[in-house]
C-alpha positions in Angstrom: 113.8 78.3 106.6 111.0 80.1 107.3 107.5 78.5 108.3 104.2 79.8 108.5 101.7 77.6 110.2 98.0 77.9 110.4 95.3 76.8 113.0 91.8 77.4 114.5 90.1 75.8 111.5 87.4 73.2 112.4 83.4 72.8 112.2 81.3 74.6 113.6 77.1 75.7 113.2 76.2 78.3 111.3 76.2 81.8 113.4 78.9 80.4 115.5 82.8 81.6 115.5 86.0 80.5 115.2 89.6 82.3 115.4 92.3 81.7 113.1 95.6 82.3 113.5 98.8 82.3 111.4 102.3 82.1 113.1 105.5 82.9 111.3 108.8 81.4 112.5 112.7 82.1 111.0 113.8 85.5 110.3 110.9 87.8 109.2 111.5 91.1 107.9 109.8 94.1 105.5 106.6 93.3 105.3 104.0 95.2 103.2 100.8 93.2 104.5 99.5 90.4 105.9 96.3 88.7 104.1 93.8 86.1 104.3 92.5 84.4 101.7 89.8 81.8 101.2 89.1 79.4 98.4 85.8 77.2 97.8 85.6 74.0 95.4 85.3 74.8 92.2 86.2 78.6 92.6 88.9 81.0 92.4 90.9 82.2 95.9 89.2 85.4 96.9 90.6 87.8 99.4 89.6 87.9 102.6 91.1 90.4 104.7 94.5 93.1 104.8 96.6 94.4 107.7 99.3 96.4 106.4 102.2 97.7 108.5 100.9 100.7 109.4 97.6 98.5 110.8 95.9 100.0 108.4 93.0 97.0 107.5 90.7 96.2 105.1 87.9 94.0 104.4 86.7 91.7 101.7 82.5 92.9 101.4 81.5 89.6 102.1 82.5 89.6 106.0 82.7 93.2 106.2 81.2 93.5 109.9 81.5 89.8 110.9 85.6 89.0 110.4 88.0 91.0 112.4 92.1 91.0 111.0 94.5 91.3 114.1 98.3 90.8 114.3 100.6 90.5 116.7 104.3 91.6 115.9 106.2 90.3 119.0 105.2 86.9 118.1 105.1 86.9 114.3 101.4 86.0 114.3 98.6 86.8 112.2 94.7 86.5 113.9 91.6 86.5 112.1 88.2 86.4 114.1 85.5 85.2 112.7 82.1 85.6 113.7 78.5 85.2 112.7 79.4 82.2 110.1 78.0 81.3 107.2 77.9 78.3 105.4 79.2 80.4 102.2 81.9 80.8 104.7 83.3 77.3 103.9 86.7 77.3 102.7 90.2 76.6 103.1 91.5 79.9 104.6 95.2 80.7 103.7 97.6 83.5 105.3 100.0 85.4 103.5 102.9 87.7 104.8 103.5 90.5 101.9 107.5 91.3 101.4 108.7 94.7 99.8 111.2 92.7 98.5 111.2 88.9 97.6 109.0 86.0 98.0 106.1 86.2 99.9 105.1 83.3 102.8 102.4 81.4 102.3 100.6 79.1 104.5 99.6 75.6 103.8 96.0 76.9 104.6 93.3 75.4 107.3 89.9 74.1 106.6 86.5 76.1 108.1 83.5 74.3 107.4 80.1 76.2 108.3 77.6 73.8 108.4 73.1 74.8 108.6 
């Protein structure tokens, strides 16, 4: 029963930004981490960025400076800010809550294209 639902995706101009966010509903419990991913045409999904549950974050080299991971735990939601795009941004960006235990949630992903 549980969903996780992505937004914030859309178009935008190269050097622009755009926030994505990742809400959780149902019963959530134990997580490890929360992640987002990113996968292009014709490539494998590459991480993006961590927040684990001691906020501890981390950061894929690639937006290292430019992509900011947030969460808030009172509404189940997962942020990531995303600034100074590139068009090597472009990608369906996918959220993932990290269980101790059990299957992990998954979202069905949102589309960010950077255009030049």
């Amino acid at each position: 029963q549980v969903q996780v639902v992505e937004s914030g995706g859309g178009l935008v101009q190269a050097g622009g930004s755009l926030r994505l966010s990742c809400a959780a509903s149902g019963s959530i419990f134990a997580i490890r981490a929360m992640n987002w991913y990113r996968q292009s045409p014709g490539k494998q999904r590459e991480f993006v960025a961590s927040i684990t549950s001691d906020s501890s974050e981390g950061y894929a080299d690639s937006v290292k400076g430019r992509f900011t991971i947030s969460r808030d735990n009172a509404k189940n939601t997962l942020y990531l800010q995303m600034n100074n795009l590139k068009p090597e941004d472009t990608a369906v960006y996918y959220c993932a809550y990290h269980r101790y235990i059990g299957n992990d949630y998954w979202g069905q992903g949102t589309q960010v294209t950077v255009s030049s």
